[in-house]
OpenMM code with the backbone's topology and positions (N, CA, C; nanometers):
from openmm import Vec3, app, unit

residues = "UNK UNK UNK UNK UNK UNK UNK UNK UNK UNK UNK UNK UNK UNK UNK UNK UNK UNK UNK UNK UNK UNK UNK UNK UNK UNK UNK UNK UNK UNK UNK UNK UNK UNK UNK UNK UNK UNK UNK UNK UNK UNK UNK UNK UNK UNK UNK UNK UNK UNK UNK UNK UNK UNK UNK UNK UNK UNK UNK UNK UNK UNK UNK UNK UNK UNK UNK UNK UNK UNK UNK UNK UNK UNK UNK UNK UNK UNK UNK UNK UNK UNK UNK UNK UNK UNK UNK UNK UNK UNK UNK UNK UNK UNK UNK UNK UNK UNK UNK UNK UNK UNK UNK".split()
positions = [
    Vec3(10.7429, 12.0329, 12.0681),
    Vec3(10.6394, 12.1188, 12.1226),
    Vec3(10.5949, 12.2167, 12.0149),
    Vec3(10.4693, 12.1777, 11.9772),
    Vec3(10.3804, 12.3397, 11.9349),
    Vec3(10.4289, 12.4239, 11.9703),
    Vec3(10.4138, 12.5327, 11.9205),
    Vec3(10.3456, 12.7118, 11.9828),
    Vec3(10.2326, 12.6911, 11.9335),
    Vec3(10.0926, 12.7238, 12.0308),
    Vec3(9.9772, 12.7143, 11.9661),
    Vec3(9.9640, 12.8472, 11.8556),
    Vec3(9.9178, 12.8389, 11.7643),
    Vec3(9.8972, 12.9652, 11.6786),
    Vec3(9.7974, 12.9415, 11.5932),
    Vec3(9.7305, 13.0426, 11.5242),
    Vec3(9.5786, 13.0312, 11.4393),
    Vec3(9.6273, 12.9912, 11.3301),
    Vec3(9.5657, 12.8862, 11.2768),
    Vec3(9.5690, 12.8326, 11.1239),
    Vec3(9.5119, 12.9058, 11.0612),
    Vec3(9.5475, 12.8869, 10.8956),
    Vec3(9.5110, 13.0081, 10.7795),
    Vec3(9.4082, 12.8824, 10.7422),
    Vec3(9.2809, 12.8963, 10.7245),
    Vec3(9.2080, 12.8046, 10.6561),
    Vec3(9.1329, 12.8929, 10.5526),
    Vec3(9.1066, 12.8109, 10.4965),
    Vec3(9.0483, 12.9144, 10.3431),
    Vec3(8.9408, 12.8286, 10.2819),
    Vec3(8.8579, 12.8576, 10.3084),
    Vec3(8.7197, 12.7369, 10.1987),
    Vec3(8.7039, 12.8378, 10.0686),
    Vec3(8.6786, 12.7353, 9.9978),
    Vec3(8.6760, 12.7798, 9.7825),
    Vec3(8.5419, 12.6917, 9.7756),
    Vec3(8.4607, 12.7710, 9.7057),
    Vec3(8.3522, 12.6851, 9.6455),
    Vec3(8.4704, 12.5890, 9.4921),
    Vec3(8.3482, 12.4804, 9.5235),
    Vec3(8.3818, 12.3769, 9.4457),
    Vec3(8.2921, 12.4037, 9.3183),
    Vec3(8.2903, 12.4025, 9.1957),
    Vec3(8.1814, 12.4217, 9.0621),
    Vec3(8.2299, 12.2744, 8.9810),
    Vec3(8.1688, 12.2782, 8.8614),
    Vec3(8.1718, 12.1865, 8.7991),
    Vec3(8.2851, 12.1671, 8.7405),
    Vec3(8.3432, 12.3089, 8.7062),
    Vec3(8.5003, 12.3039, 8.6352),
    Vec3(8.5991, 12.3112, 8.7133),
    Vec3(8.5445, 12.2788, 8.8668),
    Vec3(8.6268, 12.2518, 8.9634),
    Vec3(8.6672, 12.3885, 9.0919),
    Vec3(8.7611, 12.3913, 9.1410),
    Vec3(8.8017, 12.4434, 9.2586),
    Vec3(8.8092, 12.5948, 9.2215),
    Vec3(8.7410, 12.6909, 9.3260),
    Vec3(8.7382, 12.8208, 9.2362),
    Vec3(8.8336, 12.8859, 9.3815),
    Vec3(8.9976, 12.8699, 9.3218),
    Vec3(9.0873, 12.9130, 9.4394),
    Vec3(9.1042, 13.0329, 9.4388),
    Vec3(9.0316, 13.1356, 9.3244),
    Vec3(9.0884, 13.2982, 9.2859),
    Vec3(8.9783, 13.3726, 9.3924),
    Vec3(8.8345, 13.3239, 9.4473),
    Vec3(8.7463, 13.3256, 9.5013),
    Vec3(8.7020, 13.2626, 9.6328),
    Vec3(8.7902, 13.3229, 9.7534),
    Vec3(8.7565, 13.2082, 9.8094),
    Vec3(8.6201, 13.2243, 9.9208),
    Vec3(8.5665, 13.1162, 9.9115),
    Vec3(8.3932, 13.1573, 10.0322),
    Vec3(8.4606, 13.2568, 10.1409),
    Vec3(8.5866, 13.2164, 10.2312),
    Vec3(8.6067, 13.2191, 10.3747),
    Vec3(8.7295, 13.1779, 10.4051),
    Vec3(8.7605, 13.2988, 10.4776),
    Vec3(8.9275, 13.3056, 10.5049),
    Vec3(8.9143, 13.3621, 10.6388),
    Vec3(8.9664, 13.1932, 10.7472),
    Vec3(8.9789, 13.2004, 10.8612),
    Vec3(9.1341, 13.2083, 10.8875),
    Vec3(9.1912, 13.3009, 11.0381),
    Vec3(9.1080, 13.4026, 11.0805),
    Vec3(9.0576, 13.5148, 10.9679),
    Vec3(8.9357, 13.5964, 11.0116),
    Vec3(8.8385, 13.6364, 10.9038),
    Vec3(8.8976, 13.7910, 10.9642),
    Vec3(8.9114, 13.8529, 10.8518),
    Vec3(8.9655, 14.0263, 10.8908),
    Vec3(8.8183, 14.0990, 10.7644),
    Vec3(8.7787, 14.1987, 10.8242),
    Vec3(8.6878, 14.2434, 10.6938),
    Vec3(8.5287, 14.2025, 10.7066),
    Vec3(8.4594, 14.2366, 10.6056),
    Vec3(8.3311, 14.1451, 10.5848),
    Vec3(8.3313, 14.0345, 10.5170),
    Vec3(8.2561, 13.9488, 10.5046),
    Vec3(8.2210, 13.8318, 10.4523),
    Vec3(8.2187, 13.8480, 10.2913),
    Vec3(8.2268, 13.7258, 10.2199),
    Vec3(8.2185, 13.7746, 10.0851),
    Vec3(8.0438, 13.7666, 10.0570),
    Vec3(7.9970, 13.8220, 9.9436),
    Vec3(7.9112, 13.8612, 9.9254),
    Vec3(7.8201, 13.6534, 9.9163),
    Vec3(7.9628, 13.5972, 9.8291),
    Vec3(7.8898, 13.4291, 9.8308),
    Vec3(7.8442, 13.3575, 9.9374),
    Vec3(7.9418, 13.4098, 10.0794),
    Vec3(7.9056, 13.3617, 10.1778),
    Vec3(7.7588, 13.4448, 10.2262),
    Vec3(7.7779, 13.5060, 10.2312),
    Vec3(7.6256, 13.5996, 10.2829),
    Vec3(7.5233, 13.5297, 10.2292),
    Vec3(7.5671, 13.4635, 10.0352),
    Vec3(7.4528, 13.4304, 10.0123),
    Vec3(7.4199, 13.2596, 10.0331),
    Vec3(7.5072, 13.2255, 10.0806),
    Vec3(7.5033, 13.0671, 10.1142),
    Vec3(7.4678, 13.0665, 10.2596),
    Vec3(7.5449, 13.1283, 10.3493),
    Vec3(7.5115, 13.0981, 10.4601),
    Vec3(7.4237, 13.1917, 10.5996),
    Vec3(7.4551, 13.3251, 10.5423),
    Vec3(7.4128, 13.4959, 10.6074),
    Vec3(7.5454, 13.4639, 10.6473),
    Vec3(7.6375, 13.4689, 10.6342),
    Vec3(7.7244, 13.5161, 10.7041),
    Vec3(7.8302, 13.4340, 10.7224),
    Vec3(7.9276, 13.4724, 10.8334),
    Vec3(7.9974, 13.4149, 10.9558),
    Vec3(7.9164, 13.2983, 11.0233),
    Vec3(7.8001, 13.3481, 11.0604),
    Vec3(7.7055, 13.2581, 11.1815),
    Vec3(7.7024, 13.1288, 11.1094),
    Vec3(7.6927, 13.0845, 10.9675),
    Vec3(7.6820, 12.9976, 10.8780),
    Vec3(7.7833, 12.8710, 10.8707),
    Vec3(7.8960, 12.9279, 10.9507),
    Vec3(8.0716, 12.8462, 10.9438),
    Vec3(8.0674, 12.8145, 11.0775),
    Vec3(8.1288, 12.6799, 11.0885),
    Vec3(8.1809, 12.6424, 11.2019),
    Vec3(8.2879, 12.5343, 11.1700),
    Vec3(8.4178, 12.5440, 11.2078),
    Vec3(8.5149, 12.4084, 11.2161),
    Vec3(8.5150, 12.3156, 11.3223),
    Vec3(8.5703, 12.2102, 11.2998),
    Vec3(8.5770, 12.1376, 11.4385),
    Vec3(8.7052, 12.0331, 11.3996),
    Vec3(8.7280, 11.9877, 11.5061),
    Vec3(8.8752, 11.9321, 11.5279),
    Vec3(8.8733, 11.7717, 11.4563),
    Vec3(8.9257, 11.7404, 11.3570),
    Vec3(8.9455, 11.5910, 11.3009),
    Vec3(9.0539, 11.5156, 11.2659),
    Vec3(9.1478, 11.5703, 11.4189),
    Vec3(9.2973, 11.5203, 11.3953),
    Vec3(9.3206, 11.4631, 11.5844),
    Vec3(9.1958, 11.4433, 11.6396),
    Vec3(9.1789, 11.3507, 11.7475),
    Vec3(9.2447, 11.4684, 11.8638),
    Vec3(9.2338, 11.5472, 11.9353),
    Vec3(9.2870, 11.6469, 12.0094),
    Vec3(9.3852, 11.7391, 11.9677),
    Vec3(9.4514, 11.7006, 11.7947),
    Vec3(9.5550, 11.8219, 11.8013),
    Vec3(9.5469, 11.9438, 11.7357),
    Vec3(9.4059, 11.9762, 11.7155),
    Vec3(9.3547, 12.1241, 11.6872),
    Vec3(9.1957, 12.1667, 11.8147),
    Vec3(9.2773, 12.2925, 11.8305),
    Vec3(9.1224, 12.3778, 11.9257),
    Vec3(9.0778, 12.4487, 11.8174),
    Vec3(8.9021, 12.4807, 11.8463),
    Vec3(8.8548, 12.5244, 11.7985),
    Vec3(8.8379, 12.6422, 11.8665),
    Vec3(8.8192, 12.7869, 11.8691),
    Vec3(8.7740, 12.8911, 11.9505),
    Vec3(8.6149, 12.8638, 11.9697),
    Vec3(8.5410, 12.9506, 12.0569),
    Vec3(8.4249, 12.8772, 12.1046),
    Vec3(8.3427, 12.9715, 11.9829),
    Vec3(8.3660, 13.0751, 11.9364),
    Vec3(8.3239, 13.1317, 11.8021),
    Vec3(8.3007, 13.0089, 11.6845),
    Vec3(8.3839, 12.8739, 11.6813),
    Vec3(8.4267, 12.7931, 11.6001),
    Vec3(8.4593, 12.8406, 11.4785),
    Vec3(8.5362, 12.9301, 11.4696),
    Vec3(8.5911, 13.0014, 11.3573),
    Vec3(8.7431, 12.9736, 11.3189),
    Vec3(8.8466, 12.9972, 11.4371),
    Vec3(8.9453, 13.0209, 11.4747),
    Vec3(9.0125, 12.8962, 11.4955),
    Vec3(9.0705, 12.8455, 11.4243),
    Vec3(9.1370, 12.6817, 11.4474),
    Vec3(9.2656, 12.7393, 11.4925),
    Vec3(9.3857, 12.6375, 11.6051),
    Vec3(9.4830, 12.6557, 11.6395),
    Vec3(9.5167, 12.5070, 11.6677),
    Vec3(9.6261, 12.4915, 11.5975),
    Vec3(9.7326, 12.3569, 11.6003),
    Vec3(9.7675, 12.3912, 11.7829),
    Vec3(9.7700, 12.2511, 11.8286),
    Vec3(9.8009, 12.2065, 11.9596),
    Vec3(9.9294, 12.1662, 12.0106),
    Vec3(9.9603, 12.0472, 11.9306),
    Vec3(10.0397, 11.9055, 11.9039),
    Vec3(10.0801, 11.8576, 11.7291),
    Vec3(10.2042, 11.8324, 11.7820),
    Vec3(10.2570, 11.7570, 11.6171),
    Vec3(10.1768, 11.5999, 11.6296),
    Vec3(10.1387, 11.5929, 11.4744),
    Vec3(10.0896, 11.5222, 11.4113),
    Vec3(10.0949, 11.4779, 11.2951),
    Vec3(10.1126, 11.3664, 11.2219),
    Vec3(10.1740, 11.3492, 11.0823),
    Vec3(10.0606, 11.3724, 10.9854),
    Vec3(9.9443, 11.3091, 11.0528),
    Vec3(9.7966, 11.3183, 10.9315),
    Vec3(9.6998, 11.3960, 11.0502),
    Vec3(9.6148, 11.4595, 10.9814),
    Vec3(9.5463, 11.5541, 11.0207),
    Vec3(9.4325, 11.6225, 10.9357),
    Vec3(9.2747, 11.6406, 10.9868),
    Vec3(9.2010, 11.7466, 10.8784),
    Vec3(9.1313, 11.8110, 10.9609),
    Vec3(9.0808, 11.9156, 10.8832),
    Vec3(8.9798, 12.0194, 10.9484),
    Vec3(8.8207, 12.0072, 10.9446),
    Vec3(8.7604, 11.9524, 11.0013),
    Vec3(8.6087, 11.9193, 10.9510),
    Vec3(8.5473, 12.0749, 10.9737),
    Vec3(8.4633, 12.0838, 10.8612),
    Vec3(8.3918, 12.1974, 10.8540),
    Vec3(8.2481, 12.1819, 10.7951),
    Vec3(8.1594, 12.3057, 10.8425),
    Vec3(8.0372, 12.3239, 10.8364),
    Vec3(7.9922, 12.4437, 10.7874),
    Vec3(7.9243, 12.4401, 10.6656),
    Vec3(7.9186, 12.6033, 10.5889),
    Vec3(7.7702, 12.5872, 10.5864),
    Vec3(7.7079, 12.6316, 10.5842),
    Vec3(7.5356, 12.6463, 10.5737),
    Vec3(7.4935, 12.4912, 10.5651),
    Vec3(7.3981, 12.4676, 10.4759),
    Vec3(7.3669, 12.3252, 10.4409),
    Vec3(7.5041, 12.2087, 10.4523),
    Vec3(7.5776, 12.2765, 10.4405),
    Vec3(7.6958, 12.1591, 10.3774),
    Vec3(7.7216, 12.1233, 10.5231),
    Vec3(7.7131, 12.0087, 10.5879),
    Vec3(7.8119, 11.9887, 10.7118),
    Vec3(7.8708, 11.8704, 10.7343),
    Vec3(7.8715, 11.8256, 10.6581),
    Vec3(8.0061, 11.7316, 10.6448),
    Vec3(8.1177, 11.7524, 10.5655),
    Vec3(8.1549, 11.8531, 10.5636),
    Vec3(8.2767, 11.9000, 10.4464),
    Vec3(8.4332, 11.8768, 10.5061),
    Vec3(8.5297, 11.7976, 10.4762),
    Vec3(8.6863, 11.8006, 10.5649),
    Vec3(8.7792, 11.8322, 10.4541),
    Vec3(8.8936, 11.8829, 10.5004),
    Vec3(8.9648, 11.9470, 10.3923),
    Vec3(9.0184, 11.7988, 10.3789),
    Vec3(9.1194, 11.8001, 10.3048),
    Vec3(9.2385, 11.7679, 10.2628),
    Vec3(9.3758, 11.7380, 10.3840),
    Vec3(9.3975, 11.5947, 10.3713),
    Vec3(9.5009, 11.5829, 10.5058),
    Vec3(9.6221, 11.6380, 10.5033),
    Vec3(9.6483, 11.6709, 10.6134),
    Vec3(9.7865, 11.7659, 10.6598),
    Vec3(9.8507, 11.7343, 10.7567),
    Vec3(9.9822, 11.7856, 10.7863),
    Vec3(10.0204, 11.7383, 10.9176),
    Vec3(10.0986, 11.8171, 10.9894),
    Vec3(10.1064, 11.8432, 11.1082),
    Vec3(10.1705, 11.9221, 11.1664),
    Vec3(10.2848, 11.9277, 11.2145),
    Vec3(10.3758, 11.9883, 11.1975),
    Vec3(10.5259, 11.9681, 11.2388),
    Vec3(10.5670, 12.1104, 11.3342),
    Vec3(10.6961, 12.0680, 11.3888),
    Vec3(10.7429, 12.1740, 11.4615),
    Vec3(10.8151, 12.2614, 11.3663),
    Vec3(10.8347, 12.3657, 11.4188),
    Vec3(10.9332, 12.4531, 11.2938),
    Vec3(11.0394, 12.4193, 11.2348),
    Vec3(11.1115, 12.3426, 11.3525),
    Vec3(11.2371, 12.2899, 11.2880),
    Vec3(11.2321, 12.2021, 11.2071),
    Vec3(11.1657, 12.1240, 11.1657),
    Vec3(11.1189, 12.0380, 11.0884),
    Vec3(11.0347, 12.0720, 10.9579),
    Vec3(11.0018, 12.1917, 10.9748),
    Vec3(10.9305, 12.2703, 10.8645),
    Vec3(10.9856, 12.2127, 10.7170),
    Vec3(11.0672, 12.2875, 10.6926),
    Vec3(11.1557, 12.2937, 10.5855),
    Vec3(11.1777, 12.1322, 10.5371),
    Vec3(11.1918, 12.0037, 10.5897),
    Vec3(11.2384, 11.8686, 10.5581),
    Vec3(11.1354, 11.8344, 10.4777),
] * unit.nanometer
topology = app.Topology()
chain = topology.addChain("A")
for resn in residues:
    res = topology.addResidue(resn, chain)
    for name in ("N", "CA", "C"):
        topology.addAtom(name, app.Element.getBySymbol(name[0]), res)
C-alpha cells in the first residue's frame, strides 16, 4: 500500500549543451513565484499542466500541478505540458513502498 503523497517534480530546460539542472523552469509542489523563464515561456503557472502516464497510479490535482503516487508500480512517467511544448514525459520511474525503498 501507498501513502498517497505529492511528488517532487522539477522540469529543467533542455539547451544545446544539454540539461540545465542548476536552473530549473518548475518545481512542483511550487512554493514562491515562478521563475522569471517560466513567466517567459509560459506566463506563468497557468502554462504547466501534468497528467498521469503510469495507467491510474498517479492523481493529478484538478490545478494539474500537484502529482501524487497512488499505487506501486515498477515503470512509470509523468506526461507534461509547459506552454507550446505538450508532449513532454519525463524519464521512467517506479514506485515502491517504503520498505522497499532502500533495495
Amino acid at each position: 500500500m501507498v501513502t498517497p503523497s505529492p511528488l517532487k517534480i522539477t522540469l529543467v530546460p533542455v539547451w544545446a549543451g544539454g540539461a540545465d539542472e542548476l536552473n530549473p523552469l518548475y518545481v512542483s509542489p511550487a512554493s514562491g513565484k515562478p521563475s522569471q523563464m517560466l513567466d517567459a515561456v509560459t506566463g506563468g503557472e497557468k502554462g504547466v499542466r501534468f497528467a498521469d502516464g503510469c495507467g491510474g497510479a498517479l492523481a493529478v490535482d484538478s490545478s494539474g500541478l500537484t502529482v501524487t503516487a497512488l499505487q506501486i508500480t515498477p515503470q512509470c512517467t509523468v506526461r507534461a505540458s509547459v506552454g507550446n511544448f505538450t508532449e513532454l514525459q519525463s524519464a521512467p520511474f517506479g514506485i515502491t513502498s517504503r520498505e522497499n525503498a532502500g533495495e
